[in-house]
N, C-alpha and C positions, 0 to 999 in steps of 0.2 A: 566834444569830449564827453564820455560816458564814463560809468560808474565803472567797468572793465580798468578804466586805467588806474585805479583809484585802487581797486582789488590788486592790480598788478603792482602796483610800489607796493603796497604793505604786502604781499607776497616777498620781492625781491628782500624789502625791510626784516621782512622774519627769519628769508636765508644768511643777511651778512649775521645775525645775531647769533648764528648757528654756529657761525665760528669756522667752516670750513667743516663743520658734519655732515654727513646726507641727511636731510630732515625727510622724514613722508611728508606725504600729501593730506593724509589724514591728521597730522596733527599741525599743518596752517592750516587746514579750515576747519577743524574747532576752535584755535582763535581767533578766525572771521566770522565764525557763527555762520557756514556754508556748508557746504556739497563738495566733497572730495574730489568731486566728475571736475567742480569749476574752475577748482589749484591744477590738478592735473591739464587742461586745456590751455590754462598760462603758461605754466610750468613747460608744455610743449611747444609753446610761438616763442616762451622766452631760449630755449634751445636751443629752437632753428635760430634764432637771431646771435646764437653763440654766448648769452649773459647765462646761461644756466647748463651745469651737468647733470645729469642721473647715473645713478648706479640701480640695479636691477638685484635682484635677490634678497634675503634677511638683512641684511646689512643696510641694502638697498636704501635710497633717498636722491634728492635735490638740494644741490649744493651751487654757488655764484662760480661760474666760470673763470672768474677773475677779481683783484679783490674790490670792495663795495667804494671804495676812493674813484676808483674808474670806471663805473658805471655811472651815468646820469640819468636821471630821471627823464629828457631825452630821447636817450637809446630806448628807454620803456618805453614809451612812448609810440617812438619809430617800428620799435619790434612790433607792436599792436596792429600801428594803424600805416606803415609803410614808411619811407622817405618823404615822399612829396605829401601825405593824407594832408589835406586840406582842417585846421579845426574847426574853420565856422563854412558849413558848406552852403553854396548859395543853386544849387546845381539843380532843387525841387523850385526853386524860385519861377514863376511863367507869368511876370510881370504884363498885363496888355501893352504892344510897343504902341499903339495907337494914341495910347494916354501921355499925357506932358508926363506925367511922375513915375509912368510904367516903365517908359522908354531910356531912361538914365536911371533908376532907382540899383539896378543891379552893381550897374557900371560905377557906380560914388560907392555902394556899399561895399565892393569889393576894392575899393582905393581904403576904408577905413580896417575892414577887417584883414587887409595884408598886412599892414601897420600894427596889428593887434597880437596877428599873429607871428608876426618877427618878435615882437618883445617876449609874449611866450615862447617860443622854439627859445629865443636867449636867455632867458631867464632859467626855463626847464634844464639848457644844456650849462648851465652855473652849478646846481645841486645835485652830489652826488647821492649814493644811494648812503654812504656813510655817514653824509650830512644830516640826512633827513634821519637815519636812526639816531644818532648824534639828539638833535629836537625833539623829539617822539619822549626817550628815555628822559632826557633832561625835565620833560612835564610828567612823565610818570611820578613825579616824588609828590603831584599835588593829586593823584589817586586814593582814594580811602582805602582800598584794601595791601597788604603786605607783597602779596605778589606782583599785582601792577607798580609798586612803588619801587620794584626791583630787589625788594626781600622776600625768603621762604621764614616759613613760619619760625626757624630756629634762627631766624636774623642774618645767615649771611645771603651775599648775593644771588639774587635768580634773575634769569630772564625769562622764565613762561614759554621758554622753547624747548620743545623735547624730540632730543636729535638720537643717533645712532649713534654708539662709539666702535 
């Protein structure tokens, strides 16, 4: 598992918070502190995998295809890296079979890491994308600034997303 997927939930995270606006791409990754190129490439595998619309022109943006309850962390996941992606790949491994430890070391390590990897896949497909902003916001209140805490400066609510209306 790589930092991609890591970009990709808090992408997905910044669409449910949008409320069903189109957000650009340019403003999640100002606040991922990225490259609009990067959102945009998520924003395209999360498409094809059906978790994401675009709209095209001024208005234009990236919106959850459905709502953030029924998306799992999961589905992001799978959109990235496939159904089957393996997360701990043992596939550069070229153990010597000649050796006592070479010759079984793949074959045990891939008895633990499929175990490892079941519990992640269950675990991932438990939390939604709702959940996790759900968590995210809930620690925002121990932010020092007003806007991370989920207030604008005149004290009512903000979320730090700036969507299209």
């Amino acid at each position: 598992m790589n930092s991609r997927f890591a970009f990709s939930a808090y992408v997905m995270g910044y669409l449910a918070v949008s409320a069903g606006k189109p957000t650009t791409s340019d403003a999640v990754a100002q606040s991922l502190s990225t490259n609009p190129v990067v959102v945009r490439r998520i924003l395209g595998i999360m498409r094809q995998a059906g978790l994401v619309e675009t709209r095209l022109g001024t208005a234009g943006g990236a919106m959850l295809a459905r709502p953030a309850e029924e998306i799992s962390l999961l589905d992001i996941y799978c959109a990235l890296e496939g159904e089957d992606a393996d997360f701990f790949s043992l596939q550069s491994l070229h153990p010597n079979p000649g050796c006592r430890v070479g010759s079984i070391v793949q074959e045990t390590l891939e008895v633990f890491f499929g175990e490892a990897e079941n519990a992640m896949k269950q675990r991932l497909s438990e939390v939604s994308v709702a959940q996790m902003v759900a968590a995210v916001m809930g620690k925002a209140g121990d932010c020092p600034d007003q806007a991370a805490a989920g207030q604008s400066a005149d004290g009512q609510p903000a979320t730090g997303v700036e969507t299209r209306e």
